[in-house]
C-alpha positions in Angstrom: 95.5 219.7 43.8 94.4 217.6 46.4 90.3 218.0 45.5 90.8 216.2 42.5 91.1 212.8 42.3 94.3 210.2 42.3 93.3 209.4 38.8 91.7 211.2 35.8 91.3 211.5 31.8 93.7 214.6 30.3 93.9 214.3 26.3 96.8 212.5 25.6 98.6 215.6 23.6 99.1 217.3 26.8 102.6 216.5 28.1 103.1 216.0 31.6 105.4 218.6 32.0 102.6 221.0 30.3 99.9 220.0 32.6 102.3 220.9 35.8 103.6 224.3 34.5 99.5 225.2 33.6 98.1 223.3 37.0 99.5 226.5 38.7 98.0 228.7 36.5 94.3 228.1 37.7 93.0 228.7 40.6 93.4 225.8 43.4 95.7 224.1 41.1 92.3 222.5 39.6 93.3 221.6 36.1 90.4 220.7 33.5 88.5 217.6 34.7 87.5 215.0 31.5 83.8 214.7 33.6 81.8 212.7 30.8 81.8 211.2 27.6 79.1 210.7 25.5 79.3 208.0 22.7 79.1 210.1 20.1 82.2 211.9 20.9 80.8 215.1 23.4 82.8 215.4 26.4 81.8 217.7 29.6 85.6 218.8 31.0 85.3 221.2 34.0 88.0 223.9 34.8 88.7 225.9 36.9 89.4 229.7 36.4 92.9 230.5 35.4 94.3 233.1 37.9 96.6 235.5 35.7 94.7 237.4 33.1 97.4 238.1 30.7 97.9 233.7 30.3 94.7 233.1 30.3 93.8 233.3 26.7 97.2 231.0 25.7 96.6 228.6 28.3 92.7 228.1 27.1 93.3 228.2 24.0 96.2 225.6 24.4 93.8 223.1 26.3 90.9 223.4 24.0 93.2 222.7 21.0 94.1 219.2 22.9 90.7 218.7 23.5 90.2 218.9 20.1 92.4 216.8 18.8 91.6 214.4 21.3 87.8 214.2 20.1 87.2 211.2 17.7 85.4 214.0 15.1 87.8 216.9 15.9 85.0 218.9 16.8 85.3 222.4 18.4 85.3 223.0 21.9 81.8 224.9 23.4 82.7 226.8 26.3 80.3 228.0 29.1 80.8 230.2 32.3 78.7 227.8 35.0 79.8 230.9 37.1 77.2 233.0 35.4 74.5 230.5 34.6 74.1 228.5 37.2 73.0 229.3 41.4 75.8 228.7 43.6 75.6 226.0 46.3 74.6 229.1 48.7 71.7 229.5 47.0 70.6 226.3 46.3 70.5 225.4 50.5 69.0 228.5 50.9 66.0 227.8 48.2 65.9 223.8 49.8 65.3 225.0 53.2 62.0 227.6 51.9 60.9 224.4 50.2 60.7 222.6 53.3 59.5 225.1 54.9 56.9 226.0 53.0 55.8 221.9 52.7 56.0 221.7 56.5 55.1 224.8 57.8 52.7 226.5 55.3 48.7 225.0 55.0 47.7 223.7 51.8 44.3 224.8 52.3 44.5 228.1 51.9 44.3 228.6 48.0 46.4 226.6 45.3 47.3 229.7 44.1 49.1 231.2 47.0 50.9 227.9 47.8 52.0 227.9 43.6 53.5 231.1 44.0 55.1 230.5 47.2 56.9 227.6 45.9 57.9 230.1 42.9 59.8 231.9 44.9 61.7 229.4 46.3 63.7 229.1 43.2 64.3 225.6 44.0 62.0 224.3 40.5 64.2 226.4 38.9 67.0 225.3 40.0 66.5 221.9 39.9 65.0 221.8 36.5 
């Protein structure tokens, strides 16, 4: 894939030749990503969705078995959908730029409460937080 980098961390019981058939399984070609390692053993690996349906539950399940194996306490893999948690980059511009309007553009002396609510429903606090 030519978004990821020249260089990253794949458990080690993952052959190569595994990783290449699987790469084209998700979209983009963007494997799992070894992000961040904590010292007591939690890792944060990003993936990407796998594309065909009918592999996906092999392929995942394959991957979070190496990850398992690969963690110093064998601990189980916690999976989350980012997807459906998390704003997407659309809406995180679109709540920056009513934050700066609203700091720019909107007077602070009408009442606190007003200007609170406005920057409510900007998201961004949300988002950020």
């Amino acid at each position: 894939s030519p978004s990821l980098p020249e260089y990253f961390v794949v458990p080690s019981s993952l052959a190569d030749q595994d990783l290449k058939l699987y790469s084209y399984s998700f979209i983009g070609r963007r494997m799992p990503l070894w992000s961040w390692n904590h010292p007591n053993g939690s890792a944060l690996v990003r993936m990407a969705n796998i594309k065909d349906v009918l592999q996906q539950r092999r392929i995942d399940q394959r991957i979070c078995n190496a990850i398992t194996r690969s963690h110093p306490l064998r601990s189980d893999v916690y999976k989350s959908d980012l997807d459906r948690c998390l704003p997407n980059i659309q809406e995180i511009q679109a709540a920056h730029i009513k934050l700066k309007q609203l700091c720019v553009n909107e007077p602070f002396e009408e009442t606190e409460e007003k200007w609170l609510s406005s920057l409510e429903n900007t998201h961004w606090l949300e988002y950020i937080r």
